[in-house]
MARLUMSE-19300 format. One record per residue: residue number from 1; residue in one letter; z, x, y of N, C-alpha, C, O in turn. Coordinates in steps of 0.001 Angstrom, whole numbers, plus 500000, padded with zeros to 6 digits. Each point is the difference from the previous one (the first is absolute). Layout:
N
 seq type    nzz    nxx    nyy   cazz   caxx   cayy    czz    cxx    cyy    ozz    oxx    oyy
 NUM    A      Z      X      Y      Z      X      Y      Z      X      Y      Z      X      Y
...
This chain:
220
 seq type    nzz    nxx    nyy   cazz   caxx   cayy    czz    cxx    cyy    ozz    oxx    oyy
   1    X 114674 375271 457838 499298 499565 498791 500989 499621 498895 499715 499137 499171
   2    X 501127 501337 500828 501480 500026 498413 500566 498579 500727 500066 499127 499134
   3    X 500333 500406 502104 500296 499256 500210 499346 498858 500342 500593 499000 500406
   4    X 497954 501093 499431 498956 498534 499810 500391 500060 498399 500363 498924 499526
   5    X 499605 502209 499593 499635 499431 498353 501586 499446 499743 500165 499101 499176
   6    X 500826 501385 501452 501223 499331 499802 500173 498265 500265 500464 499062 499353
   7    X 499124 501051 501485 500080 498718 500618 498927 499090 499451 500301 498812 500120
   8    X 498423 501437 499257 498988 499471 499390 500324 499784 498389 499389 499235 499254
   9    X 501676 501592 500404 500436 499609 498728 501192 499046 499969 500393 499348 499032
  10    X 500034 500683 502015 501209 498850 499859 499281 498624 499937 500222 499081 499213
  11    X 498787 500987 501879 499622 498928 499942 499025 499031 499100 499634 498825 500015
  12    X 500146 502422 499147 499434 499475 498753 500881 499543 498848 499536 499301 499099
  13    X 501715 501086 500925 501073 499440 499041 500127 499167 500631 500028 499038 499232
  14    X 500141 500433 502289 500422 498192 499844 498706 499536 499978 500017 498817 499660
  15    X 498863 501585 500550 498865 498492 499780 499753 500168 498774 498792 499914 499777
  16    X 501836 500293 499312 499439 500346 498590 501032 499339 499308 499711 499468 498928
  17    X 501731 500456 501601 500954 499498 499620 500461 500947 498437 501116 500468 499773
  18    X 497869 499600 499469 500431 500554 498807 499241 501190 500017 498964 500085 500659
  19    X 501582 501031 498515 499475 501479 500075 500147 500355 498867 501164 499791 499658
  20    X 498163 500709 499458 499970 500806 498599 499663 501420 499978 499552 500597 499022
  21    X 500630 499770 501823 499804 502007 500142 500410 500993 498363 500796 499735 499100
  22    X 498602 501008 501017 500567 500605 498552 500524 501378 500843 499229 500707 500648
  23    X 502283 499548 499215 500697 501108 500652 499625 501261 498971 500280 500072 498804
  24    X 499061 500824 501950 499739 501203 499365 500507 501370 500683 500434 501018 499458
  25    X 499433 498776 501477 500665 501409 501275 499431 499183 501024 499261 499021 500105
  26    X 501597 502045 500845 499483 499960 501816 498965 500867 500311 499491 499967 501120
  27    X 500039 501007 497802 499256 501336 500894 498675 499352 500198 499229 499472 499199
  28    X 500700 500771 502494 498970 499604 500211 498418 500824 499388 499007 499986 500728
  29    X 500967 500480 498314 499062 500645 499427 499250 498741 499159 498795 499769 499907
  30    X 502367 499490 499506 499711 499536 499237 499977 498138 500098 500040 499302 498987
  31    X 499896 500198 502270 499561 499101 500845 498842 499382 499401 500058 498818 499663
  32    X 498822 501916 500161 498788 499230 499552 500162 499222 498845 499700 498818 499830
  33    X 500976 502242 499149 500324 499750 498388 501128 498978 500050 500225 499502 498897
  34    X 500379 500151 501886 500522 498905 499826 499685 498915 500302 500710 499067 499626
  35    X 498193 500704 501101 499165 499035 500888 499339 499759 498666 499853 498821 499677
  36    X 499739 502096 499523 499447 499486 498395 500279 499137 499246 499474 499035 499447
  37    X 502500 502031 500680 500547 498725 498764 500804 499077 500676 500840 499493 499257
  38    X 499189 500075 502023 500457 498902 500106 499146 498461 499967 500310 498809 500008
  39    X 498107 502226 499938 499041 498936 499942 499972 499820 498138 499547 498922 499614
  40    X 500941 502145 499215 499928 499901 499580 501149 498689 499047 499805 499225 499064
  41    X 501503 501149 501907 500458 498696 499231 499832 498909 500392 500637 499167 499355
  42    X 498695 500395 501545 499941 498645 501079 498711 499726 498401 500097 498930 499399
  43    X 499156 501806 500266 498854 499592 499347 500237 499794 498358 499253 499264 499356
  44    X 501712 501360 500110 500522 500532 499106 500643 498386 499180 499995 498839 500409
  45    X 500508 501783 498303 501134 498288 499113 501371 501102 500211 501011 499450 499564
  46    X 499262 501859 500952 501135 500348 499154 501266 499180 500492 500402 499696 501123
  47    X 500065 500069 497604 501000 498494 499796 501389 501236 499977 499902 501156 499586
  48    X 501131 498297 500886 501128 500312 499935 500688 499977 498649 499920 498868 499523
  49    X 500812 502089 499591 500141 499977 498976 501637 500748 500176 500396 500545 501031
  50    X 500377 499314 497711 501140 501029 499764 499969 501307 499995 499627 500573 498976
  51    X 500711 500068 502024 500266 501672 500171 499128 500115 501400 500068 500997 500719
  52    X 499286 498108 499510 499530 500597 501577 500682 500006 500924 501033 499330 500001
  53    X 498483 501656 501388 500860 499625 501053 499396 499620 501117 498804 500267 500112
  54    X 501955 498954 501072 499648 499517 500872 500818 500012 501265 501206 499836 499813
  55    X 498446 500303 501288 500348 499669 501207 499894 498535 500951 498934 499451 500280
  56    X 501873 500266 499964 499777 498445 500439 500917 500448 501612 500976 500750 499964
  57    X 498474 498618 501409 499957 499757 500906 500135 498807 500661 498877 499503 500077
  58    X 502224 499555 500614 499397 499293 500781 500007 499774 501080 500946 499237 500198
  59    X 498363 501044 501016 500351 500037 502036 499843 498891 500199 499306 499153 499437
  60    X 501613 500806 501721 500220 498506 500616 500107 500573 501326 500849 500777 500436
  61    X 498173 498721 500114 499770 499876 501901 500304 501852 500538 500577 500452 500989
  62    X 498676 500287 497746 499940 501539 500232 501159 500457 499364 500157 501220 499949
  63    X 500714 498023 499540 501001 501045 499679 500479 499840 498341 500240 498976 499361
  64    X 499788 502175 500305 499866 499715 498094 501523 499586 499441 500946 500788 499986
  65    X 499100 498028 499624 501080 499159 499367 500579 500454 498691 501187 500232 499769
  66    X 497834 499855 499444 500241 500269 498754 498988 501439 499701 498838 500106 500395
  67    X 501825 500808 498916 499486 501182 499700 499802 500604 498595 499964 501225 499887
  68    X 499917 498042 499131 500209 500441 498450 499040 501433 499132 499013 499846 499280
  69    X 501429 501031 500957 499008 501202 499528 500780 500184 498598 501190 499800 499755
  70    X 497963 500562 499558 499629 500757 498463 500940 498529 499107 501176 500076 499643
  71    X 498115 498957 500207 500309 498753 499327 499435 500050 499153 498783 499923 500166
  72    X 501695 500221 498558 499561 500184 498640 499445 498373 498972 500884 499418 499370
  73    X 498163 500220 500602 500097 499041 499214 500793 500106 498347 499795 500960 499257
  74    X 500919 498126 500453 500606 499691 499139 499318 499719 498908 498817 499672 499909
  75    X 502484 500560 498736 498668 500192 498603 499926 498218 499866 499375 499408 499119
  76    X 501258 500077 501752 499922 498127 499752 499188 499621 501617 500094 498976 500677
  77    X 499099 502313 499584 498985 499547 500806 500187 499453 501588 499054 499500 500610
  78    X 502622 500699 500124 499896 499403 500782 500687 501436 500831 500234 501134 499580
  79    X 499973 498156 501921 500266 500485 500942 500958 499729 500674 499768 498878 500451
  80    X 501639 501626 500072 501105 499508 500773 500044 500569 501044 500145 501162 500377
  81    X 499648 497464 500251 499556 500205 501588 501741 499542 501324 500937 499256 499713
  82    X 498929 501255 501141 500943 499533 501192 499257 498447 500215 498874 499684 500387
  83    X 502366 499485 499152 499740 498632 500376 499259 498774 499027 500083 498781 499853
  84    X 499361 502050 499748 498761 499391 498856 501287 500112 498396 500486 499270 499137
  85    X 499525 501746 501188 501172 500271 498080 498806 500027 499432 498961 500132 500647
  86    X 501087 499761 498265 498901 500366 498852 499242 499586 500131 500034 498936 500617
  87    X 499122 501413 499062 498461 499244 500342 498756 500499 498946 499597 501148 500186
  88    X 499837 498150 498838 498830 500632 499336 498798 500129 500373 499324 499133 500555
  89    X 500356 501926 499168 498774 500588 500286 498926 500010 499052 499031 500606 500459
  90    X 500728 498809 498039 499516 500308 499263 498249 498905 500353 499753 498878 500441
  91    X 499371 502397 498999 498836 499137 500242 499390 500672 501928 498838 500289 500284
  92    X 502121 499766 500480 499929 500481 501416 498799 501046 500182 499898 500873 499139
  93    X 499265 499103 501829 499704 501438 500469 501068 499961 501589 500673 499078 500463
  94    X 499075 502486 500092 500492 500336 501181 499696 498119 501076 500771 499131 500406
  95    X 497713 501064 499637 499804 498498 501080 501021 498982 499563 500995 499569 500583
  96    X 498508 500171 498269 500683 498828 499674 501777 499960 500169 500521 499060 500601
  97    X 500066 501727 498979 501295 500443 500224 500141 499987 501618 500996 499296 500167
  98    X 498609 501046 500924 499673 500101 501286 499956 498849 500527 500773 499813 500940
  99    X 498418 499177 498680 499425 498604 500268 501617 499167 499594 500435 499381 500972
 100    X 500273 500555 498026 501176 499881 499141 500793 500079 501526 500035 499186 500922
 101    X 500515 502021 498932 500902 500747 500712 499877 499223 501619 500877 499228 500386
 102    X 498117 501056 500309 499873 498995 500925 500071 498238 500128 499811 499423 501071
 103    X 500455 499962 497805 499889 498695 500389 501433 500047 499484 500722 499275 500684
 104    X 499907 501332 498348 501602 500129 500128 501261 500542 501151 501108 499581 500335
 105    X 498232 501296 499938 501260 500529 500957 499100 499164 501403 500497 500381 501059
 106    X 498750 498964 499086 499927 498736 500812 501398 498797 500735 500385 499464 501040
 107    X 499941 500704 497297 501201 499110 500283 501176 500821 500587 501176 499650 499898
 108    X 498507 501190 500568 501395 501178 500606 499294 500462 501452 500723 499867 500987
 109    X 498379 500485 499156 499213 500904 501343 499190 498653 500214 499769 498973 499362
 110    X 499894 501628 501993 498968 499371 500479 498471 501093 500214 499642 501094 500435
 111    X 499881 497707 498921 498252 501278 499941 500202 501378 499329 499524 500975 500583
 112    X 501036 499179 498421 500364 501515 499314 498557 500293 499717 499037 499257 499808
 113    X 501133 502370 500231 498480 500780 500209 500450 501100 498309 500439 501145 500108
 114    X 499396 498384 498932 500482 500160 498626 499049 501722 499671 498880 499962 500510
 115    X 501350 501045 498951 499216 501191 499709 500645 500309 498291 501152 500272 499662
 116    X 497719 499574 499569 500480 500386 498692 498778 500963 499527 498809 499689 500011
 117    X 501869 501809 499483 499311 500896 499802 500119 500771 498441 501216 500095 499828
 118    X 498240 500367 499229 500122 500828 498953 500588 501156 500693 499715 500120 501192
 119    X 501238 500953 498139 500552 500669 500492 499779 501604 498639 500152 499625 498837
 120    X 499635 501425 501273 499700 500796 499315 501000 500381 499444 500969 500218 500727
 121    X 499153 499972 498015 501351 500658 499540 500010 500936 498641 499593 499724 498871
 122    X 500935 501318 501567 500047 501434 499291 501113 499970 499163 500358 501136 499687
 123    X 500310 497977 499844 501260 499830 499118 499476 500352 498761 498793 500242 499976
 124    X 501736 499827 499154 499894 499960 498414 499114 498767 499672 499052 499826 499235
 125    X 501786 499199 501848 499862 498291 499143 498462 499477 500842 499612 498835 500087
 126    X 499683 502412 500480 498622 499486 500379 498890 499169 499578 499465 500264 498923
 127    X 500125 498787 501764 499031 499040 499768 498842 500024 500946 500179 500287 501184
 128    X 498550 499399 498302 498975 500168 500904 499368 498566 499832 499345 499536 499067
 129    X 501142 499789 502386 499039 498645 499661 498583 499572 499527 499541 498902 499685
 130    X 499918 502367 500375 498845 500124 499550 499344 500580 498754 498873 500463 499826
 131    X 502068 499389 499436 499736 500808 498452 500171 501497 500234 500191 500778 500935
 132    X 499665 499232 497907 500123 501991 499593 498768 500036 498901 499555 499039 499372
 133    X 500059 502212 500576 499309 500277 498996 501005 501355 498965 500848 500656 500605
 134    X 498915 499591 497918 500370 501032 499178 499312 501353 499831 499126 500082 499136
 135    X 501095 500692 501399 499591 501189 499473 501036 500911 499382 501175 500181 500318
 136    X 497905 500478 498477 500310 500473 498656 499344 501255 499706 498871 500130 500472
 137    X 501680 500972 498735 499124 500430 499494 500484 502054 500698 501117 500503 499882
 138    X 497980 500006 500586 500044 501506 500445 500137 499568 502003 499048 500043 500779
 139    X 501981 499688 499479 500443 499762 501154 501600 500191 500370 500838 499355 499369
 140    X 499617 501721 501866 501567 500254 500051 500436 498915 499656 500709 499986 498994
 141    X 499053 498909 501624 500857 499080 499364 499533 498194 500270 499929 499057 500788
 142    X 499781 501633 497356 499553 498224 499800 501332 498878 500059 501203 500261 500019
 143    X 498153 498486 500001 500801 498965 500658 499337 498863 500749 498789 499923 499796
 144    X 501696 499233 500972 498932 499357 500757 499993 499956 501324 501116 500208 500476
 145    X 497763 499536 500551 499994 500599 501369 499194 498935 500476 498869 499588 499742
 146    X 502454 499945 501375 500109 498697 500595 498386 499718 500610 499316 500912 500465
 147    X 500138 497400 499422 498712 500430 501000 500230 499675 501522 500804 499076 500118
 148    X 498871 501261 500716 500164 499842 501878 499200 498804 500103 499129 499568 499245
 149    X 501518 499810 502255 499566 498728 500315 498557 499747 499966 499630 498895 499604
 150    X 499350 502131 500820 498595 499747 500030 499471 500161 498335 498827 500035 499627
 151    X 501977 500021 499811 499244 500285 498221 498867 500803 500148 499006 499415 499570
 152    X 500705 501947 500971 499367 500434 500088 500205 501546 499486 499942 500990 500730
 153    X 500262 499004 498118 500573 501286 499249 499126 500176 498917 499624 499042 499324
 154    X 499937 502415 500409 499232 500083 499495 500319 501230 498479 501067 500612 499992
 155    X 498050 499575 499009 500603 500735 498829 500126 501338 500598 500450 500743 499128
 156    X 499350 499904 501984 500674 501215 500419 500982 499909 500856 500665 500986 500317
 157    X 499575 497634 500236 501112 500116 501147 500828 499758 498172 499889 500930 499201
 158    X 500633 498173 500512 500975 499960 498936 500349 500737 498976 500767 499807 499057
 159    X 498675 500918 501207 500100 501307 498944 500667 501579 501032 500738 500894 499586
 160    X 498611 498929 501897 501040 500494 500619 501474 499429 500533 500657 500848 500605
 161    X 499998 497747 499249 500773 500042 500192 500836 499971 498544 501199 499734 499918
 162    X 498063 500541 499125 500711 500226 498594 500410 501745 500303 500736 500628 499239
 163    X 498870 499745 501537 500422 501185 500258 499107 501015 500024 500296 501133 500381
 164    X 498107 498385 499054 499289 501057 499753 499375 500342 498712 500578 499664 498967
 165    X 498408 500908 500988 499561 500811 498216 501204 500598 498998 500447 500589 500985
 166    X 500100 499636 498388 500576 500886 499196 499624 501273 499665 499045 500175 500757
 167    X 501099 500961 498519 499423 500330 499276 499202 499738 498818 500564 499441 499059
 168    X 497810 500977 500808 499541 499840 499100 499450 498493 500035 499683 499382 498984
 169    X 500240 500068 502431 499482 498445 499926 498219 499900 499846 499421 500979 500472
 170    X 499985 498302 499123 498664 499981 499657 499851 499286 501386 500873 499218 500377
 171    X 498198 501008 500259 499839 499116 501313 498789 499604 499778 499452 499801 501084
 172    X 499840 499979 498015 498591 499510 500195 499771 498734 498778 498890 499478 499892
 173    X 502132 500149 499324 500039 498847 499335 501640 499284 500525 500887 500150 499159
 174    X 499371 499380 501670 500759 499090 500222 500039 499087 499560 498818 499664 500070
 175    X 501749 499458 499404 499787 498418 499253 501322 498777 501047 501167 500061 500388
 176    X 497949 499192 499647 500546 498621 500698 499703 498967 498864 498916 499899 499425
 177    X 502428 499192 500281 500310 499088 499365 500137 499058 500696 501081 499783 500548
 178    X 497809 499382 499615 500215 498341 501076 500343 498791 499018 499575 499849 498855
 179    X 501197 499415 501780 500044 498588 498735 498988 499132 501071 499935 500143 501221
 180    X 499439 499084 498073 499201 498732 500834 500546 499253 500216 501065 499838 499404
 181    X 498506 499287 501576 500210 498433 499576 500329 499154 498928 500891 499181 499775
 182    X 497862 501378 499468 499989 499343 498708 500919 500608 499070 499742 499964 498797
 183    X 501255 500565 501614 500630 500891 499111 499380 501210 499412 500693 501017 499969
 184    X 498382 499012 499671 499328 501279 499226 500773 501499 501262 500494 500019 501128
 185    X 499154 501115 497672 500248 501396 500395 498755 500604 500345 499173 500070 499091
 186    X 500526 500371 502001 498396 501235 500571 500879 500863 500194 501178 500024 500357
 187    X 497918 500794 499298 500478 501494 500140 498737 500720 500783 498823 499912 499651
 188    X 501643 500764 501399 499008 500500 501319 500290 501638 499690 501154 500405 499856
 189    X 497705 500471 500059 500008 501748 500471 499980 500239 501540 499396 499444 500917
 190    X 501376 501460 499033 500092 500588 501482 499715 501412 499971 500683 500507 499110
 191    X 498411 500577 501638 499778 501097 500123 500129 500557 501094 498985 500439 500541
 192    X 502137 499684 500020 500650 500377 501366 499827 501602 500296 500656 500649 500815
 193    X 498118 499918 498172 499304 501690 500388 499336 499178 500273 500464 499765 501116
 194    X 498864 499641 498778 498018 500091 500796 500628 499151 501187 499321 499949 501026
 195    X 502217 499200 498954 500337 499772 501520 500104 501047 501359 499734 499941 501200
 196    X 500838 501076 497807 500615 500789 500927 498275 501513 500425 499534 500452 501047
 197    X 500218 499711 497819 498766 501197 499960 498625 499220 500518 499104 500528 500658
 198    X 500940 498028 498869 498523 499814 500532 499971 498585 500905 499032 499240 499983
 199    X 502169 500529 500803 500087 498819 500944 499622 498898 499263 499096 499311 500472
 200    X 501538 500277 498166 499432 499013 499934 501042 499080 499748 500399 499720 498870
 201    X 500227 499611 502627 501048 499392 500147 499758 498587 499662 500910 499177 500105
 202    X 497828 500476 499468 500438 498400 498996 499985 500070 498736 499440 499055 499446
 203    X 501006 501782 499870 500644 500695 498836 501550 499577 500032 500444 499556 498940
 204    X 500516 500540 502265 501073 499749 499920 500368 499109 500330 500219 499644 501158
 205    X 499959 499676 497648 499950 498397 500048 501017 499766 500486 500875 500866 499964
 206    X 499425 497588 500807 501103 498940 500737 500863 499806 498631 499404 499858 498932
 207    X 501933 500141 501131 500766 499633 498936 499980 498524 500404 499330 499499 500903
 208    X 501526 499896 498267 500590 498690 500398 501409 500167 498791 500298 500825 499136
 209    X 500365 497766 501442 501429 499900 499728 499944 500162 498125 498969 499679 499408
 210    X 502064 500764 499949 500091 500080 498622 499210 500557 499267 499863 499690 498816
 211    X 499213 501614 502017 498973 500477 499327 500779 501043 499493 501048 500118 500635
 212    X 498812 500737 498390 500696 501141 499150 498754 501140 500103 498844 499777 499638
 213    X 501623 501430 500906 498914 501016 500509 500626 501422 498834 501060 500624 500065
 214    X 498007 499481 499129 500477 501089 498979 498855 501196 500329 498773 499906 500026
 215    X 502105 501254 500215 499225 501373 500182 499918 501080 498880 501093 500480 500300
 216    X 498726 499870 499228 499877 500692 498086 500214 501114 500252 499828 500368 501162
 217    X 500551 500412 498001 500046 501640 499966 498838 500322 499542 499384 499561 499029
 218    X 500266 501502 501986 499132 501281 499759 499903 500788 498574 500916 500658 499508
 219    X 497633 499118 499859 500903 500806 498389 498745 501546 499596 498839 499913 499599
 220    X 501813 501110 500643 499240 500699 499982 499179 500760 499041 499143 500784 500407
């Protein structure tokens, strides 16, 4: 069976020619969840910007030519590639960069099978192609907390990877600061007790990118 899905995945990188996978781990636990977000960036705009990182791949007739891991885009937006030399990326998503990458190193390989992936990174200088949201307020530690490829984070997941309640945090008036479209400021309540005491899990609202999540002190 490991060696049909082996062999069934190779062969989906050459009829596909181009691959946009989002590298998150190997554990197979977590297989499904990536089947998420790789559907999530195939569906997704996130555009390549300064401070992200990336993995770029390209096989030729099975065997990998070029190997470029943890490629940092540049604050002038581009990428230095084997063969290519600089190359800009600005405006790019993963496909499009992919689509790129294959009709260039064309002129070097024959039929190159091109793999360009977002790559996770725990540095200081972390970027989340997918926005971050702010949380503030009675939390170990406010700051902002990257969002994951499926944007599917919610005002209690981000508040646990802020580290958690504090002491003395009010948990039943949370405040969310959204900007619109239209520019204007909404401001959303969150009551993450009647989440937790009375199941009422559409209470804990979906963040989205640049939202600012403030938790208040308890005042007795």
């Amino acid at each position: 069976m490991k060696r049909f899905t082996a062999v069934f995945l190779v062969l989906l990188v050459f009829v596909a020619g181009c691959a946009v996978p989002f590298r998150q781990g190997k554990l197979p636990a977590e297989r499904v969840r990536q089947q998420v977000e790789i559907k999530a960036v195939r569906q997704g705009e996130a555009q390549l910007r300064p401070g992200l990182v990336v993995e770029i791949s390209v096989i030729v007739s099975g065997k990998k030519e070029i190997d470029e891991r943890a490629k940092r885009v540049s604050e002038r937006n581009t990428l230095m590639l084997p063969l290519l030399d600089t190359i800009s990326v600005e405006g790019l998503t993963l496909e499009k960069l992919c689509e790129r990458l294959t009709r260039e190193y064309q002129e070097y390989f024959i039929d190159p099978q091109v793999v360009v992936e977002f790559v996770r990174d725990d540095s200081g200088e972390a970027l989340s192609p997918w926005g971050f949201v702010t949380v503030l307020g009675r939390v170990k530690k406010p700051g902002r907390v990257s969002l994951p490829a499926t944007r599917d984070m919610t005002v209690s997941g981000a508040i646990q990877l802020a580290g958690g309640f504090d002491t003395s945090a009010k948990d039943t008036a949370i405040r969310i600061t959204r900007r619109t479209d239209g520019g204007r400021s909404v401001v959303l309540e969150v009551d993450l007790r009647a989440v937790g005491a009375r199941g009422r899990v559409e209470q804990d609202v979906g963040v989205q990118s640049d939202d600012v999540i403030f938790v208040p002190e308890l005042v007795f």
